[in-house]
C-alpha positions as CSV (number, residue, x, y, z in Angstrom):
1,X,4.1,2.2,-29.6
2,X,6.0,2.7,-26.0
3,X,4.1,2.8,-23.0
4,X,5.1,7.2,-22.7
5,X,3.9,7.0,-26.4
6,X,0.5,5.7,-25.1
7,X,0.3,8.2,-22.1
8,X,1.1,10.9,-24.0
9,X,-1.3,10.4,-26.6
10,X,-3.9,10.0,-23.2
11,X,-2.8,13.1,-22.2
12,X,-2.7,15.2,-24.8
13,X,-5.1,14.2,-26.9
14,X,-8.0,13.1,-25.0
15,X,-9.8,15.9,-22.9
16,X,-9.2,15.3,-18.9
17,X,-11.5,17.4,-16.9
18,X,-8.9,16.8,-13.8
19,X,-6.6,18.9,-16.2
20,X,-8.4,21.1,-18.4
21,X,-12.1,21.3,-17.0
22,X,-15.2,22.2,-18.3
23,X,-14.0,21.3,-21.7
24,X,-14.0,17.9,-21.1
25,X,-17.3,17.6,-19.2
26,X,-20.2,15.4,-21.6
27,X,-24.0,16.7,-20.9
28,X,-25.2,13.0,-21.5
29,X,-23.6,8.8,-21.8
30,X,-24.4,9.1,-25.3
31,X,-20.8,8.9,-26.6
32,X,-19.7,5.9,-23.2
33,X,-22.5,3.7,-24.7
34,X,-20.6,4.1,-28.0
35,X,-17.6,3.4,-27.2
36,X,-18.7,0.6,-24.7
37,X,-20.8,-0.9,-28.0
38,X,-17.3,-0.3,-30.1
39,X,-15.6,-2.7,-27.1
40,X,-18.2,-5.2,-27.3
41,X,-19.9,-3.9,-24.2
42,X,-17.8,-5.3,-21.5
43,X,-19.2,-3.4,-18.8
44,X,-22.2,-5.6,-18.4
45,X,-19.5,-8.7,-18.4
46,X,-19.0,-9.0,-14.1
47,X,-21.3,-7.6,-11.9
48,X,-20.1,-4.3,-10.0
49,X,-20.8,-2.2,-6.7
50,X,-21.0,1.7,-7.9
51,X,-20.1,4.1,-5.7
52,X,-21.0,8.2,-5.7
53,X,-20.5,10.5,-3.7
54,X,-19.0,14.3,-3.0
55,X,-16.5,13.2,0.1
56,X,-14.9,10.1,0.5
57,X,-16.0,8.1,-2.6
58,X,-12.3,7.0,-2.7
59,X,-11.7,6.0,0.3
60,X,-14.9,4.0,0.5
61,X,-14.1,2.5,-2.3
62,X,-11.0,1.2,-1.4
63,X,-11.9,-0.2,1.8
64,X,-14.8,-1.8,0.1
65,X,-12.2,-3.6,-2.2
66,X,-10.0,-4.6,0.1
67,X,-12.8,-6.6,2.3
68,X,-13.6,-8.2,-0.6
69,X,-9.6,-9.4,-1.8
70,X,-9.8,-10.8,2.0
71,X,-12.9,-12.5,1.5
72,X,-11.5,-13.9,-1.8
73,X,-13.1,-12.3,-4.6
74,X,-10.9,-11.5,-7.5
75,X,-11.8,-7.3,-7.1
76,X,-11.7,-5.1,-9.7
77,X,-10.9,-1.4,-8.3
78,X,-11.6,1.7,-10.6
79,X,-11.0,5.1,-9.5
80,X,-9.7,8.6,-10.0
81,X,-7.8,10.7,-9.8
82,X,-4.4,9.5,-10.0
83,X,-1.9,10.9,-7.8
84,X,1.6,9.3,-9.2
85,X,0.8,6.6,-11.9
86,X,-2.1,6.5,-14.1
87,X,-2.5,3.2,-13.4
88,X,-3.2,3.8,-10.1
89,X,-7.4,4.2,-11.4
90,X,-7.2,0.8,-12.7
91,X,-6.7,-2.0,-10.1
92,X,-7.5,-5.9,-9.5
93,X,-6.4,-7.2,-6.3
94,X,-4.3,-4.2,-5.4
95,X,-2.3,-4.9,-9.0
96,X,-2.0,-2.2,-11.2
97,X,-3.0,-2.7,-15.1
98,X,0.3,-3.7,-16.8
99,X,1.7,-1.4,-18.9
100,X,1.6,-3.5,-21.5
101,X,-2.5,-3.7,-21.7
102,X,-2.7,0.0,-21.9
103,X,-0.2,0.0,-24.9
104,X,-1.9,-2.8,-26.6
105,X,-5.5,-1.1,-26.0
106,X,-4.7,2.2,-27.0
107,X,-2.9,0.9,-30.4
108,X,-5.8,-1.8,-31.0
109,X,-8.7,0.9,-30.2
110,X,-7.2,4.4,-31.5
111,X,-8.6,4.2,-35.0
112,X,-12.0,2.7,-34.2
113,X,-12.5,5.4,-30.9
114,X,-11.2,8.6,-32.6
115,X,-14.5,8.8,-34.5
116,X,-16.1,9.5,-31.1
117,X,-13.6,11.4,-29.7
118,X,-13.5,10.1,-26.0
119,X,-12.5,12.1,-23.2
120,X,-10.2,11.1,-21.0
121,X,-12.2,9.2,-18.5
122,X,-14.6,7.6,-20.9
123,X,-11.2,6.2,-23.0
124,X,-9.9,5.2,-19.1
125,X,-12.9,3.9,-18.3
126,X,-13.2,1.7,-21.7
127,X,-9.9,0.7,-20.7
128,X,-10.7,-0.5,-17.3
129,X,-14.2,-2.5,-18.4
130,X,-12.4,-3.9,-21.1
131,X,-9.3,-5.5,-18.7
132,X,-12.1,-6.5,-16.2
133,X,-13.8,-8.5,-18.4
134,X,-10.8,-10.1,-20.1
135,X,-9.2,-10.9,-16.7
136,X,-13.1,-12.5,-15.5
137,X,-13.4,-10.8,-12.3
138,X,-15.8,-11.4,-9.9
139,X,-17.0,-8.2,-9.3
140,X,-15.8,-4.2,-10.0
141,X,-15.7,-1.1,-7.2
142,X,-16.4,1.6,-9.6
143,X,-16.2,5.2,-8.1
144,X,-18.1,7.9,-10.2
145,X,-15.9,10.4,-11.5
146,X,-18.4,13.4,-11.4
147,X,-21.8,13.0,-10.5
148,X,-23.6,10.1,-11.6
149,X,-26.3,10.4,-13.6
150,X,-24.3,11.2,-16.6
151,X,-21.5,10.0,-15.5
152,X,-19.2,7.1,-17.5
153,X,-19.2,4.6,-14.7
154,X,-23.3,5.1,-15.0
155,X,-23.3,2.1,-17.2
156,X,-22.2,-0.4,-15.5
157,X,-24.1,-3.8,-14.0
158,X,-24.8,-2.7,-10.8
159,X,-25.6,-5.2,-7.6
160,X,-24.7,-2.4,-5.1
161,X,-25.2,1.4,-5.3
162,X,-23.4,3.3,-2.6
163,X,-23.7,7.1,-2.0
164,X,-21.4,8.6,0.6
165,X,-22.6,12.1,0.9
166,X,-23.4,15.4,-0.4
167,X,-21.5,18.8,-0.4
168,X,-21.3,21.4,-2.7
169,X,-18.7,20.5,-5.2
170,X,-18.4,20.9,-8.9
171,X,-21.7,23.0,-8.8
172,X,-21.4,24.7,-12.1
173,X,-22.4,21.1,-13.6
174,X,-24.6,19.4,-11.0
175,X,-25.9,22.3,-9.4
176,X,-26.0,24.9,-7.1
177,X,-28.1,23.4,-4.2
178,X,-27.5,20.3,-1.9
179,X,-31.1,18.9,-3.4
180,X,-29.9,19.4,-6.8
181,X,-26.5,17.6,-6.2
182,X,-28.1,14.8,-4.8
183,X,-30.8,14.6,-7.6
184,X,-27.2,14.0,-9.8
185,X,-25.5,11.8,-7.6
186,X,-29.3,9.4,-7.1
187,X,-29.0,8.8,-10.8
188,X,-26.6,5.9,-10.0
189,X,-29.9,4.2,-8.3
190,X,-31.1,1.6,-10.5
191,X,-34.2,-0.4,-10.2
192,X,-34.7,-3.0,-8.1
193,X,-31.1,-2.4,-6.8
194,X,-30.2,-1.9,-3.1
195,X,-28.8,1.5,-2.3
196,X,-26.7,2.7,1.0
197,X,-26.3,6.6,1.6
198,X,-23.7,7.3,4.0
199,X,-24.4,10.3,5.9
200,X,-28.2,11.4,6.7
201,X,-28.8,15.0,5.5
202,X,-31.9,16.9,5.9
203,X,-31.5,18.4,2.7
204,X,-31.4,15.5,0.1
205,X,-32.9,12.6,2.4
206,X,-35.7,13.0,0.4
207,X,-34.4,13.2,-2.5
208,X,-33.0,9.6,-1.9
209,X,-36.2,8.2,-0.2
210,X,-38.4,9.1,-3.6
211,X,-35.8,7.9,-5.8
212,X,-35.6,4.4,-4.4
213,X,-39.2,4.4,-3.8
214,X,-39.9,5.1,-7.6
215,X,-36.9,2.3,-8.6
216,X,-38.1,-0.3,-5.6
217,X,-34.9,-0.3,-4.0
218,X,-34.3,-1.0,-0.9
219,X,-32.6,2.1,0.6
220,X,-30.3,2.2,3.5
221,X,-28.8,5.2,5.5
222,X,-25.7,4.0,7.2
223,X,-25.2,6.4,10.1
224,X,-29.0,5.1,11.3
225,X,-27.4,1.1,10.7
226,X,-23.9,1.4,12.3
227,X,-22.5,3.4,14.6
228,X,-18.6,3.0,15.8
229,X,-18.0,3.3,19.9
230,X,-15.1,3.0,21.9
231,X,-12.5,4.7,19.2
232,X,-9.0,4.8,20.1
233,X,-6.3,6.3,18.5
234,X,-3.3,4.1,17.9
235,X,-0.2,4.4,16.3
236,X,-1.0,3.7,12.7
237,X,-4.4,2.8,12.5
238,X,-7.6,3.6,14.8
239,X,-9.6,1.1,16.6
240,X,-13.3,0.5,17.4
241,X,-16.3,-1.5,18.1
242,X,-19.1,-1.6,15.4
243,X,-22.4,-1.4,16.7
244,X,-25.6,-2.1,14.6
245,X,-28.8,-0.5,15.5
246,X,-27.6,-0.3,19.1
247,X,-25.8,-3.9,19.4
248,X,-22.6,-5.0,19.3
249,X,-22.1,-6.0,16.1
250,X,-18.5,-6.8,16.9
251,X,-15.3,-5.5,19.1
252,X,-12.3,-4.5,18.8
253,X,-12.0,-3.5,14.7
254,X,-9.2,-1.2,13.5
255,X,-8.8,0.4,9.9
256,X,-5.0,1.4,8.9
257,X,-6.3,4.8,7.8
258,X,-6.0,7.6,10.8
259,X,-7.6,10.4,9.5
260,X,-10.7,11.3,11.5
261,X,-13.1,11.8,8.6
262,X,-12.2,7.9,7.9
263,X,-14.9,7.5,10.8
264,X,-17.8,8.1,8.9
265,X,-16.6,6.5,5.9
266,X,-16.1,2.9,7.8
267,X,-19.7,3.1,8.7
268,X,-20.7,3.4,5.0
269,X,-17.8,1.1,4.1
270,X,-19.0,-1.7,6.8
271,X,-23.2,-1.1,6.3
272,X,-22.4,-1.5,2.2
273,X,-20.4,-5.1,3.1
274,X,-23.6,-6.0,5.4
275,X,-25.9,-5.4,2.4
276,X,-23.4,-7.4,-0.4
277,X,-23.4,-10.1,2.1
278,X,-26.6,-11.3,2.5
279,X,-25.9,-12.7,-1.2
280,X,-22.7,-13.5,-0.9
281,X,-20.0,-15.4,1.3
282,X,-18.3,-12.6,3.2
283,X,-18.0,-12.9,6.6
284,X,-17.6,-10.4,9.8
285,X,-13.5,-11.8,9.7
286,X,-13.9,-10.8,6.4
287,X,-14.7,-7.3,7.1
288,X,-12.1,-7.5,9.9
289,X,-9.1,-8.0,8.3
290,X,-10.2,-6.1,5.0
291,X,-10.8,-2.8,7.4
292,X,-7.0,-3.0,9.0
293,X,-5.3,-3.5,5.9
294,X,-6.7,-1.1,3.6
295,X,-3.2,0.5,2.6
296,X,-1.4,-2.8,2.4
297,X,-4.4,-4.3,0.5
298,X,-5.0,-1.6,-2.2
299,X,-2.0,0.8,-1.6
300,X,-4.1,4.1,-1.6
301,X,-2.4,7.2,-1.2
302,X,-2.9,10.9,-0.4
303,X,-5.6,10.1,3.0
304,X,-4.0,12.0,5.5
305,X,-0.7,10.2,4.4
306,X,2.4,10.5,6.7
307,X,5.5,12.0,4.3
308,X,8.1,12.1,7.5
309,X,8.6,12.5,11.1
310,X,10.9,15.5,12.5
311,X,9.3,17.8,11.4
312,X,5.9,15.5,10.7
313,X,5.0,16.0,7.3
314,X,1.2,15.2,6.4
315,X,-0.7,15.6,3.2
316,X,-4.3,14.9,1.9
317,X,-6.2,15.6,-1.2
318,X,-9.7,16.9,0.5
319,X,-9.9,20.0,-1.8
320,X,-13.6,21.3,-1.1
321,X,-15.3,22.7,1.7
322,X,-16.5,19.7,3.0
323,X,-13.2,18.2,3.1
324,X,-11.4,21.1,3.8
325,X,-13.6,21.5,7.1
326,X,-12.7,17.9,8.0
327,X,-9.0,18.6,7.7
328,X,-9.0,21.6,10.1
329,X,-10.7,19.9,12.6
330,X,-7.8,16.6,12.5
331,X,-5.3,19.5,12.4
332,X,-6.8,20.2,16.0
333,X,-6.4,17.0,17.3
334,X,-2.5,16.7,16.0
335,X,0.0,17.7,18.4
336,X,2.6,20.5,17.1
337,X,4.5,23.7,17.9
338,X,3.7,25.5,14.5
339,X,1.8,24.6,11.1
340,X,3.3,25.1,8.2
341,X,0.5,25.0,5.3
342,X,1.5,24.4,1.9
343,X,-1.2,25.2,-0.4
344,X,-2.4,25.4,-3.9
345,X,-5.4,25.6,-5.3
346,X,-7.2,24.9,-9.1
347,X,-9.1,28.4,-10.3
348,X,-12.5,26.5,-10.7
349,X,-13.4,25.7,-7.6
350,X,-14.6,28.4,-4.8
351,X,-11.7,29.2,-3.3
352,X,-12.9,31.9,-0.6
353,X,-15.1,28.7,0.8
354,X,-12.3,27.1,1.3
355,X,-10.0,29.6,2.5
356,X,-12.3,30.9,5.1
357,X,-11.8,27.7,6.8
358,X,-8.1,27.9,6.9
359,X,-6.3,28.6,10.7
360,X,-4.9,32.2,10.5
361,X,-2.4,31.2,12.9
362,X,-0.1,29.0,10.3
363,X,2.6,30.1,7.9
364,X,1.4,29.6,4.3
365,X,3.2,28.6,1.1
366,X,1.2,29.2,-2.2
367,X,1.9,27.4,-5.0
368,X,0.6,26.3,-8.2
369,X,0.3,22.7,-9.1
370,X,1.5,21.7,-13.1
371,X,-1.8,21.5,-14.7
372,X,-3.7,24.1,-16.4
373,X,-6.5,24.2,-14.2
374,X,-4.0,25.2,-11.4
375,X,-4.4,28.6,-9.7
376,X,-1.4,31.4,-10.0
377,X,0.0,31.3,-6.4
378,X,0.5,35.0,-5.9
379,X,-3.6,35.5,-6.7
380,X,-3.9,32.8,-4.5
381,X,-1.9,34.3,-2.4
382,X,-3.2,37.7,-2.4
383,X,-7.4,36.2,-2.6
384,X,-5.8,34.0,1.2
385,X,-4.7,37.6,2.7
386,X,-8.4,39.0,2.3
387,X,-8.7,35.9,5.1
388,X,-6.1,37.0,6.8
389,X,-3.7,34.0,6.0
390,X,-0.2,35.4,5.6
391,X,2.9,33.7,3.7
392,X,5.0,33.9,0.4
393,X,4.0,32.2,-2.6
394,X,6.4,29.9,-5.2
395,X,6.6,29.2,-8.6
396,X,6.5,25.8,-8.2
397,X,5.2,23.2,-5.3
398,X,8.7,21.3,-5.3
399,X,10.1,24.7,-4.2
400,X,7.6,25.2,-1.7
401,X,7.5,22.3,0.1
402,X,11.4,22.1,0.1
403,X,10.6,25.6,2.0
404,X,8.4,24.9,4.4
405,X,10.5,22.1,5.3
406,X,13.4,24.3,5.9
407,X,11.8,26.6,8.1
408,X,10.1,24.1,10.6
409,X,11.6,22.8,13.6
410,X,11.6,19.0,14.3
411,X,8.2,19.9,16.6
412,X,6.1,21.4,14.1
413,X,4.2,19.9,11.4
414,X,4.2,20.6,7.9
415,X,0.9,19.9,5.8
416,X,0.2,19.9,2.2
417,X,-3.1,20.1,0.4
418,X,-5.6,22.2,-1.2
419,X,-5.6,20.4,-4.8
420,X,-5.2,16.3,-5.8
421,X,-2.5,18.1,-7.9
422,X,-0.4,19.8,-5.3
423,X,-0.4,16.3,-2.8
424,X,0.6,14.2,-6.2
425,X,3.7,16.5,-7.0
426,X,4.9,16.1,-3.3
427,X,4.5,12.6,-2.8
């Protein structure tokens, strides 16, 4: 079997939700503990920090990681999606699973897993646990792919749980209330087990206050620990002083990802560190150097990534309202002549939340991304002019990005978003 061999059979014969949706989606972890019982249960092989959230699981995750490869841990990274390389989701120390693993695992595991048929993510995720343990990490960053509760990753050993925040997203499974969503996403609480929330909402604070209560965690809600002062903008990265609980915690940090939203994410980032630490030998250095080399350390992509300068060419892969909102308001704080959106969308999501968010004074360029889930661009297109966005839609994203490249001057800025899908194909 050759490595496309093994991707293909991935791909086409595995349900992926990020392609196909609801058809992959599993109401319970009955068929994960399966298939982790099939792999000889290597989840519960290293212990791991396990991360939900609706925005900025990813990046959180990432920064969290690369502290850690600075402090010296041997870091298992698991995420999703990927944007270019399916091995992106499966990481130690920034290295990407070799090729060769996921040809051997598929051809050692594809008798003994069909009987359970797997989606996507749980076969990924079997995958990932599996290389973990073999490789005898020291600990795992496991983002939740949906969720939590029933999610995959919900399985794992946990030391850490780490909940970033709550939006609606993906409300035809977890619900169609903030409460509700965060009753999903506190499932990754386990007992005894300290959890840190990232962003204090009125709405589901209690929700996370009972549930740790009940599980005798200790619960912390990082915007009430940390705070970040002084922030200054520089030319790749931003720079700040961490305060905890009104003290200078220390001065003069920096993280190598710009985009504003990164803000809050640091703090949940940093009070998640504080927490591992007091059981284990990472240091405020640590956390230092780990912060300003996020990139470099874990090579993320799509987080209000820089494509080109002249004209300046930006994409990111916020796709819901929450992120969406965020987006607009760093657009506002970029200096330009003109914006030049290019935009595509997948047709399960609520688009008009999104769309009402949009600036009315940019040029649009609908698209649709190559998946099935992806939206046709001229009903995109059309559903956007009910908002008062105006601009021609393409067949393809290639096409029009290459367009919206054309028509900007060396002052304006061209941005792509709207779907994971539509950032991948341009980077």
């Amino acid at each position: 079997m050759t490595y496309k061999q093994a991707m293909d059979y991935l791909f086409s014969q595995l349900p992926m939700f990020q392609r196909v949706g609801a058809a992959a989606y599993k109401a319970d972890l009955n068929n994960t503990i399966s298939l982790c019982k099939i792999l000889d249960n290597p989840e519960q092989k290293f212990p791991s920090i396990h991360i939900a959230g609706t925005n900025g699981k990813g990046s959180v995750s990432h920064m969290i990681a690369s502290v850690l490869q600075t402090a010296g841990f041997k870091t298992g990274l698991y995420t999703s999606p990927h944007l270019k390389d399916f091995r992106e989701r499966i990481r130690i120390n920034g290295k990407k699973i070799p090729k060769e693993y996921v040809v051997d695992f598929v051809k050692k595991n594809k008798s003994g897993l069909t009987r359970i048929s797997p989606s996507f993510f749980e076969y990924t995720f079997g995958m990932a646990v599996s290389w973990f343990a073999e490789e005898n990490i020291d600990i795992a960053i496991m983002e939740t792919g949906m969720g939590g509760r029933l999610d995959s990753t919900n399985v794992v050993k946990s030391v850490l749980s780490v909940i970033t925040n709550i939006g609606l997203d993906h409300t035809e499974f977890l619900g169609d209330t903030l409460e509700k969503i965060a009753i999903e996403k506190a499932g990754i609480i386990k007992p005894g087990i300290p959890v840190v929330i990232g962003e204090t909402q009125s709405e589901t604070k209690a929700v996370f206050s009972n549930k740790a209560k009940e599980l005798n965690s200790n619960l912390f809600f990082a915007d009430k620990e940390f705070e970040l002062r002084n922030k200054r903008t520089m030319d790749k990265s931003y720079s700040f002083d961490i305060f905890k609980k009104n003290k200078i915690w220390f001065e003069d940090a920096s993280c190598d990802l710009t985009g504003v939203y990164q803000l809050k994410n640091i703090v949940t980032a940093t009070n998640a560190l504080e927490v591992f630490s007091e059981n284990n030998p990472i240091s405020k250095e640590n956390i230092r150097k780990g912060l300003s080399n996020v990139v470099q350390n874990t090579s993320l992509l799509g987080r209000w990534q820089i494509l080109q300068n002249k004209p300046l060419s930006i994409c990111d892969t916020g796709h819901n309202a929450n992120g969406i909102s965020m987006i607009v308001s760093q657009l506002t704080k970029t200096h330009y002549n003109k914006l030049h959106f290019v935009i595509g969308m997948v047709n399960d999501k609520n688009i008009e939340s999104v769309l009402s968010l949009l600036p009315k004074d940019a040029t649009y360029y609908f698209c649709k991304a190559n998946v099935p889930r992806a939206l046709n661009a001229k009903e995109l297109q059309k559903t956007a002019g009910n908002f008062g966005l105006k601009g021609e839609f393409w067949p393809t994203v290639r096409e029009a990005y290459s367009a919206a490249l054309s028509n900007a001057n060396t002052d304006d800025l061209v941005f792509t978003g709207g779907s994971t899908f539509v950032v991948a194909e341009v980077i």
